[in-house]
C-alpha positions in Angstrom: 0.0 0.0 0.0 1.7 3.2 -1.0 0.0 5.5 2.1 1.3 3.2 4.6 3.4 4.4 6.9 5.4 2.9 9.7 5.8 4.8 13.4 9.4 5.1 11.9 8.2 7.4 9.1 6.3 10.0 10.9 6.6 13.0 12.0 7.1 13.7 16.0 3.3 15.2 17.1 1.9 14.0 14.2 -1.8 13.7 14.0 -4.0 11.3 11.9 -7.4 13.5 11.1 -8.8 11.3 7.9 -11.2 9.3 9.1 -10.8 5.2 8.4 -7.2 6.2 8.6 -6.0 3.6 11.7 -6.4 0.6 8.8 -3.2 2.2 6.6 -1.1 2.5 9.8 1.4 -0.1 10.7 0.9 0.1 14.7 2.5 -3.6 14.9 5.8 -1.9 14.3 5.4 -0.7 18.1 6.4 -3.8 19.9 9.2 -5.8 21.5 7.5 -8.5 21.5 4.7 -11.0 19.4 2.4 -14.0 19.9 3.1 -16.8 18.7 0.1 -19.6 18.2 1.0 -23.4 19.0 -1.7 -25.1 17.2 -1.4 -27.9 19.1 -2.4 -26.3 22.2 -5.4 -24.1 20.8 -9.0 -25.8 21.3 -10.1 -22.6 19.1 -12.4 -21.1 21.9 -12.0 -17.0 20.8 -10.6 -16.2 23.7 -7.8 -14.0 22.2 -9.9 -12.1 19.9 -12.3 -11.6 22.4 -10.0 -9.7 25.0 -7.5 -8.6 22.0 -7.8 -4.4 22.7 -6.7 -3.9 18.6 -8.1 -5.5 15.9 -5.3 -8.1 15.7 -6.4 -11.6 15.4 -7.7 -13.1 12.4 -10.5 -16.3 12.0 -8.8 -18.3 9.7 -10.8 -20.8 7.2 -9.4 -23.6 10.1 -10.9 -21.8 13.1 -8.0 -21.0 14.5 -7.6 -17.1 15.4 -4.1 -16.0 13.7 -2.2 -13.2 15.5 -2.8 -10.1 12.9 1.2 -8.6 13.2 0.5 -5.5 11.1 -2.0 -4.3 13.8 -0.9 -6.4 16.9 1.0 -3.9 19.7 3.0 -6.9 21.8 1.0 -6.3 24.8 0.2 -10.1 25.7 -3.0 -10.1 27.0 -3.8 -12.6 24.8 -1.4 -14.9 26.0 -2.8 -14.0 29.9 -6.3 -15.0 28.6 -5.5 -18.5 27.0 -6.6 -21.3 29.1 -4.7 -23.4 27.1 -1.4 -21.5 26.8 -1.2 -22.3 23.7 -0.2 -18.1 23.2 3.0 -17.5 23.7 4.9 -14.6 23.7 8.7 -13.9 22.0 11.0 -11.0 21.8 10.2 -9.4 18.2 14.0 -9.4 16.2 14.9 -6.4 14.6 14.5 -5.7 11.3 
């Protein structure tokens, strides 16, 4: 997408005022760290979409719910909510 832009790219005090405009920003640049699904583990309940504060998981065709990166901020609630632990969370690696 040719409007996105990263946290990296704007300006310090810069303000979004288009509305609809959250979709073309790459938020999931702001964390240390991401969830990471063990498939094994997951019974598919929703849990981590349900307390998920962005839009960041994804129902997949499966039923599993896939961590959304571009959106998701690394701040591991999901991981706190899984009865199954099947959410784990790593240390993001610089790109």
């Amino acid at each position: 997408m040719a409007d996105e832009l990263t946290w990296r790219d704007m300006e310090v005090g810069n303000i979004v005022t288009e509305p609809g405009s959250a979709s073309f920003r790459r938020t999931g640049d702001w964390r240390s760290q991401r969830p990471v699904l063990d498939k094994e583990k997951c019974n598919k309940c929703g849990l981590c979409w349900l307390y998920c504060p962005e839009p960041a998981f994804k129902l997949l065709e499966d039923g599993y719910y896939e961590p959304d990166l571009f959106y998701c901020k690394g701040c591991g609630i999901c991981a706190e909510v899984c009865t199954r632990e099947a959410i784990t969370m790593t240390e993001e690696e610089e790109k």
